[in-house]
C-alpha positions as CSV (number, residue, x, y, z in Angstrom):
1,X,16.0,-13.7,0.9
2,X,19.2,-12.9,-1.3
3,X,19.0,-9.7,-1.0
4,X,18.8,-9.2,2.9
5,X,20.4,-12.2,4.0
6,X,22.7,-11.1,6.9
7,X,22.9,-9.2,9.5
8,X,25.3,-6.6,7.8
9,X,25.3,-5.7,3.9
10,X,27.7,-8.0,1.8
11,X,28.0,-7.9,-1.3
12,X,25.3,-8.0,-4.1
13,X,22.5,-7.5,-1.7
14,X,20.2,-4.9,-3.0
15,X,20.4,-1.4,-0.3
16,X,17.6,0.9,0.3
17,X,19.5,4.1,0.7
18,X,17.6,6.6,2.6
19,X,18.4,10.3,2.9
20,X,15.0,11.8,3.9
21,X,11.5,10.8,2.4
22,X,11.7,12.5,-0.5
23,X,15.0,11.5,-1.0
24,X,15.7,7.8,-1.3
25,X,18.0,5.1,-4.1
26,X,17.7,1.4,-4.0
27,X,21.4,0.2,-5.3
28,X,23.3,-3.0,-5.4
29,X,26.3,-3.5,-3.6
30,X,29.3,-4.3,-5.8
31,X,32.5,-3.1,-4.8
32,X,33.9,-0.6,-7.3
33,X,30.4,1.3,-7.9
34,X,29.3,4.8,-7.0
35,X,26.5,5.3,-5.6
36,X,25.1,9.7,-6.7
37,X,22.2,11.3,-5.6
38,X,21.6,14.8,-5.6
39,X,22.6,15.2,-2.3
40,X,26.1,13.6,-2.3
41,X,27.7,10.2,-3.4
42,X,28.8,7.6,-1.9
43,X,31.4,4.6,-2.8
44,X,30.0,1.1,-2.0
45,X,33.3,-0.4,-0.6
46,X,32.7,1.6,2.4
47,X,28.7,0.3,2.3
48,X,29.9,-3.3,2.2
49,X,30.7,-4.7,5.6
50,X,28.7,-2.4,7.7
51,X,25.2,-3.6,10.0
52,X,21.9,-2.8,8.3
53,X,20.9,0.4,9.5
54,X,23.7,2.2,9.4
55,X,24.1,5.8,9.4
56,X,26.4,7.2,6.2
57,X,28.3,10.2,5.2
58,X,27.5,11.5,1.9
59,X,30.9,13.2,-0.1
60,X,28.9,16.5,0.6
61,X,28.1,16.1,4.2
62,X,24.5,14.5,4.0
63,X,23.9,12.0,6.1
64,X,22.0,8.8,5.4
65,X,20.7,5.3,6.4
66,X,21.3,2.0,5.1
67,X,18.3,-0.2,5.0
68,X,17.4,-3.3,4.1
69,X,14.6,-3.1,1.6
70,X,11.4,-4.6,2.2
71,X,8.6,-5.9,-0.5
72,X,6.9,-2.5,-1.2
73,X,10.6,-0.8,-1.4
74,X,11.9,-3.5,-4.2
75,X,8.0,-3.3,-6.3
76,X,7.5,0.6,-6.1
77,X,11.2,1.8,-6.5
78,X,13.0,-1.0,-9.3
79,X,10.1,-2.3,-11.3
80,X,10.2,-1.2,-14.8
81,X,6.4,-0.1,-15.3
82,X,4.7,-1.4,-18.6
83,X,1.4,-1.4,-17.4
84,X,-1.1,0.1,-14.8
85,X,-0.2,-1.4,-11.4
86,X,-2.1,-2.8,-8.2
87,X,-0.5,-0.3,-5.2
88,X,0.6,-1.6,-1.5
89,X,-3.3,-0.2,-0.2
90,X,-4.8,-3.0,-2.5
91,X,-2.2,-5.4,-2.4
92,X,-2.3,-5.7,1.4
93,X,-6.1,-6.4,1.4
94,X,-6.0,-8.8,-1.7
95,X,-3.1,-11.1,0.2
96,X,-4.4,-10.9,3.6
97,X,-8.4,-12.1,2.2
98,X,-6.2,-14.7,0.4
99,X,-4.7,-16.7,3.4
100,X,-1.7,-17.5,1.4
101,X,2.0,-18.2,3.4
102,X,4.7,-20.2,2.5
103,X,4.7,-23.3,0.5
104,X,0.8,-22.0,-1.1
105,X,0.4,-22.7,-5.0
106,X,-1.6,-20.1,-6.8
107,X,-2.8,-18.9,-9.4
108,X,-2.6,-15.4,-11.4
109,X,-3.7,-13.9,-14.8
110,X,-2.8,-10.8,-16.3
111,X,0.9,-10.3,-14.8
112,X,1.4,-7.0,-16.5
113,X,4.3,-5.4,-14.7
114,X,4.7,-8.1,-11.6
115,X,3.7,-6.1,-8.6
116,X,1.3,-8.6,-7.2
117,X,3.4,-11.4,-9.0
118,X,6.2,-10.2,-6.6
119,X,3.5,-9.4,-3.5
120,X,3.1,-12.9,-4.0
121,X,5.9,-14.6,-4.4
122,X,7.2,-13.0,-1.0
123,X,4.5,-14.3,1.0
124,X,4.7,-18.4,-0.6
125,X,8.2,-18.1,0.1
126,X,10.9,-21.2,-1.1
127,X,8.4,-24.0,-1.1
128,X,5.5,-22.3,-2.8
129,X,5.0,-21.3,-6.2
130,X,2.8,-18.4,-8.5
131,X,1.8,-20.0,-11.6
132,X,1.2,-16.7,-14.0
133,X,-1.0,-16.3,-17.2
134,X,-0.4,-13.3,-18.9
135,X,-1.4,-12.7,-22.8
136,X,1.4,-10.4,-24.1
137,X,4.8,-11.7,-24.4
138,X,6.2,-8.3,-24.0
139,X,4.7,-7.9,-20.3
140,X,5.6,-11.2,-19.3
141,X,9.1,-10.7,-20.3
142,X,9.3,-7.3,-18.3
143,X,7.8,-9.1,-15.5
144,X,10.4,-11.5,-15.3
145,X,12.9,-9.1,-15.7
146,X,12.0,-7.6,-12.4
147,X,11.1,-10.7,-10.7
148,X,15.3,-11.5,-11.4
149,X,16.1,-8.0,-10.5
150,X,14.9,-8.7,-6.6
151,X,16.0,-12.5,-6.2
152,X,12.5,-13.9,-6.9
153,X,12.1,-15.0,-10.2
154,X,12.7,-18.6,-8.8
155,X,9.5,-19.0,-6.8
156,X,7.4,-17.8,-10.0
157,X,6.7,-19.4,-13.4
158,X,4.7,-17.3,-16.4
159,X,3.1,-18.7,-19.1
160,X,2.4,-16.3,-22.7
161,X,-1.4,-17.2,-22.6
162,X,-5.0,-16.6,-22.3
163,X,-5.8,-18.5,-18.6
164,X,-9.7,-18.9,-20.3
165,X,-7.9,-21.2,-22.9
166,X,-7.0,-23.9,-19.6
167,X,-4.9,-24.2,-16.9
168,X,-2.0,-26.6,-16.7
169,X,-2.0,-26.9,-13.3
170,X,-4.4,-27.8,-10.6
171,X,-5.5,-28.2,-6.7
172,X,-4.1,-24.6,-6.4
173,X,-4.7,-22.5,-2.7
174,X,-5.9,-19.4,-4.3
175,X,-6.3,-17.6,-7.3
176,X,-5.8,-13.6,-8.8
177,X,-7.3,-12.4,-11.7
178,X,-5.5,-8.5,-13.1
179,X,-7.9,-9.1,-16.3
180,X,-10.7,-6.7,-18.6
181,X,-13.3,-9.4,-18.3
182,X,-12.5,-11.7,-15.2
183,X,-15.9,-12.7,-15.3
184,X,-15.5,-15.0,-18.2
185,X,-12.7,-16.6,-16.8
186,X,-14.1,-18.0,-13.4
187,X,-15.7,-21.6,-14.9
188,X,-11.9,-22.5,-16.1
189,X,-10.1,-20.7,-12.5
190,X,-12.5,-22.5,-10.1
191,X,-11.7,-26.1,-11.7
192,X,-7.7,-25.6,-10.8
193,X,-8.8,-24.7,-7.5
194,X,-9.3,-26.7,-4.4
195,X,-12.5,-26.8,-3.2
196,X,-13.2,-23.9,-1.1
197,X,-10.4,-21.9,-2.0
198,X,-10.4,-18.0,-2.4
199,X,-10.9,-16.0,-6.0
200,X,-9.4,-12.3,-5.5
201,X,-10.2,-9.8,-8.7
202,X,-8.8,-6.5,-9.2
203,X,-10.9,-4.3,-11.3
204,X,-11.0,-0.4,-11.7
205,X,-14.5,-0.1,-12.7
206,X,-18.6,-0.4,-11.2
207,X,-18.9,-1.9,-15.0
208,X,-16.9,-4.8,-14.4
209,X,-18.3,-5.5,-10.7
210,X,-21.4,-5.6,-11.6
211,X,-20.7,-8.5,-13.9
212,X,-18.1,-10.0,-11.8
213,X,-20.5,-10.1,-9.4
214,X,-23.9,-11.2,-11.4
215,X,-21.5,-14.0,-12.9
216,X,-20.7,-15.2,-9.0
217,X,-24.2,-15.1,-8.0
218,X,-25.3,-17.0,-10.6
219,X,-23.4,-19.7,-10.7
220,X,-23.4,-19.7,-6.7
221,X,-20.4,-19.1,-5.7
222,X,-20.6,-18.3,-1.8
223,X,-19.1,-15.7,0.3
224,X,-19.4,-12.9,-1.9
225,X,-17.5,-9.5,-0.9
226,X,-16.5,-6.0,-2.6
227,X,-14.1,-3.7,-1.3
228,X,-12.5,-0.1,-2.0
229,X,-9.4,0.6,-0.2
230,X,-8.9,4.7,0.6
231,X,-5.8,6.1,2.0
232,X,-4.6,8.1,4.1
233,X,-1.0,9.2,4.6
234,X,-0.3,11.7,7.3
235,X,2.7,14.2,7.1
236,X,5.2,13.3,10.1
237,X,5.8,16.8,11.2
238,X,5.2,17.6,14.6
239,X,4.9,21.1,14.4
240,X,2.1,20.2,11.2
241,X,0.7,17.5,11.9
242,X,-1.3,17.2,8.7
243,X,-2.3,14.4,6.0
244,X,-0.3,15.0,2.9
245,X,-2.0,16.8,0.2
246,X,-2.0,14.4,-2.0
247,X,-4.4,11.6,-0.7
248,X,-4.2,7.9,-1.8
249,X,-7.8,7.8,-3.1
250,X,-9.6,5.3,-6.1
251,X,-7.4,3.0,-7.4
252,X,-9.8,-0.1,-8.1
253,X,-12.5,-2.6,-6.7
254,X,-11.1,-5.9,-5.1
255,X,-14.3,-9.0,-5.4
256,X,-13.3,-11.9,-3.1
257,X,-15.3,-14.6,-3.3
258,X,-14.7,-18.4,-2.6
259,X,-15.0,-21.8,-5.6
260,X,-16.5,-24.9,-5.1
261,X,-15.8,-28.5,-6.3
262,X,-19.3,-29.6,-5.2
263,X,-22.4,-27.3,-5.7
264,X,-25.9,-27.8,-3.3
């Protein structure tokens, strides 16, 4: 992608500057900037040129590494937030039940801020394309503002409406629904999907599982599943080798389930 796209950084790719893990700046490089933290600047006409990985000298003596930036880095340190997001621990799950790759077609509602719109768009790649619903203009705007920011606004198109009013397109690989009430929105997401293909919902409360998951039932839907994804991050030290203190805990309920053309 554009903004890793050689072995060493040139210019306009996006850098992951990393001074320690609490210390840590995702720039551009475009000659003539400077580049401040508050452990030192530095100028990015001596970032430009130099292979990925790089160690740096900040002006105050700091040193630091030049990394190419990878999904979570580009969703979790440039994304303008407007809206609760979906976090890497759920993200992971939800795109690895889905089976999508590159050149997939798939569905979303309720883009909100883009994380999963990007998560997404990463893994179709050039050939595959995320067909977004989203109700407010104002998200779906932001959302496309940081889709541009990272290089892939190109493999995404968002629509300003409510996915229960119909879906433009159709024989899509999978489907994911960010929405209050996904439930009523299944009949409409099933008949753009191929038969067989994979519905993954995001919801933070039992409340909306429970009738996510009566409406599935009912309607026989098979392969049924609900997950919680809890985290936990370790401290690197060896002389503490600890998990942090602050534990990646509730975030949400992920129900996978699969749609089908033709019922028994």
């Amino acid at each position: 992608m554009s903004y890793q796209s050689g072995a060493v950084v040139s210019e306009g790719d996006l850098v992951l500057l990393y001074i320690d893990e609490r210390r840590t700046k995702l720039f551009r490089a475009i000659k003539g900037k400077r580049v401040s933290t508050d452990k030192g600047y530095i100028q990015t006409d001596d970032v430009i040129g130099l292979p990925w990985g790089s160690q740096v000298t900040l002006s105050t003596g700091f040193k630091a590494y030049l990394l190419k930036p990878l999904i979570h880095d580009l969703v979790m340190k440039s994304f303008r937030r407007v809206t609760q997001v979906i976090y890497p621990k759920d993200l992971s799950l939800i795109v690895f039940l889905s089976g999508v790759g590159p050149g997939s077609k798939v569905l979303e509602s309720g883009v909100g801020t883009g994380f999963l719109t990007a998560t997404l768009a990463h893994y179709v790649g050039d050939e595959g394309k995320v067909y977004g619903y989203e109700v407010r203009e104002e998200f779906a705007k932001t959302a496309l503002r940081n889709l541009h920011r990272v290089g892939l606004s190109g493999r995404v198109r968002i629509k300003v409406r409510d996915v229960k009013e119909g879906i433009d397109e159709g024989n899509l690989d999978a489907a994911f629904l960010d929405l209050p009430d996904p439930w009523s929105a299944l009949k409409v997401v099933c008949g753009a999907l191929k038969s067989s293909a994979p519905v993954l919902i995001f919801v933070p409360t039992l409340n909306q599982v429970i009738k996510v998951t009566d409406k599935v039932i009912k309607d026989g839907y098979p392969q049924l599943k609900i997950y919680e994804v809890l985290l936990r991050e370790y401290q690197p030290s060896p002389d503490a080798l600890r998990p942090k203190n602050m534990p990646s805990s509730h975030t949400g309920y992920v129900v996978y389930f699969r749609c089908l053309k033709v019922k028994a």
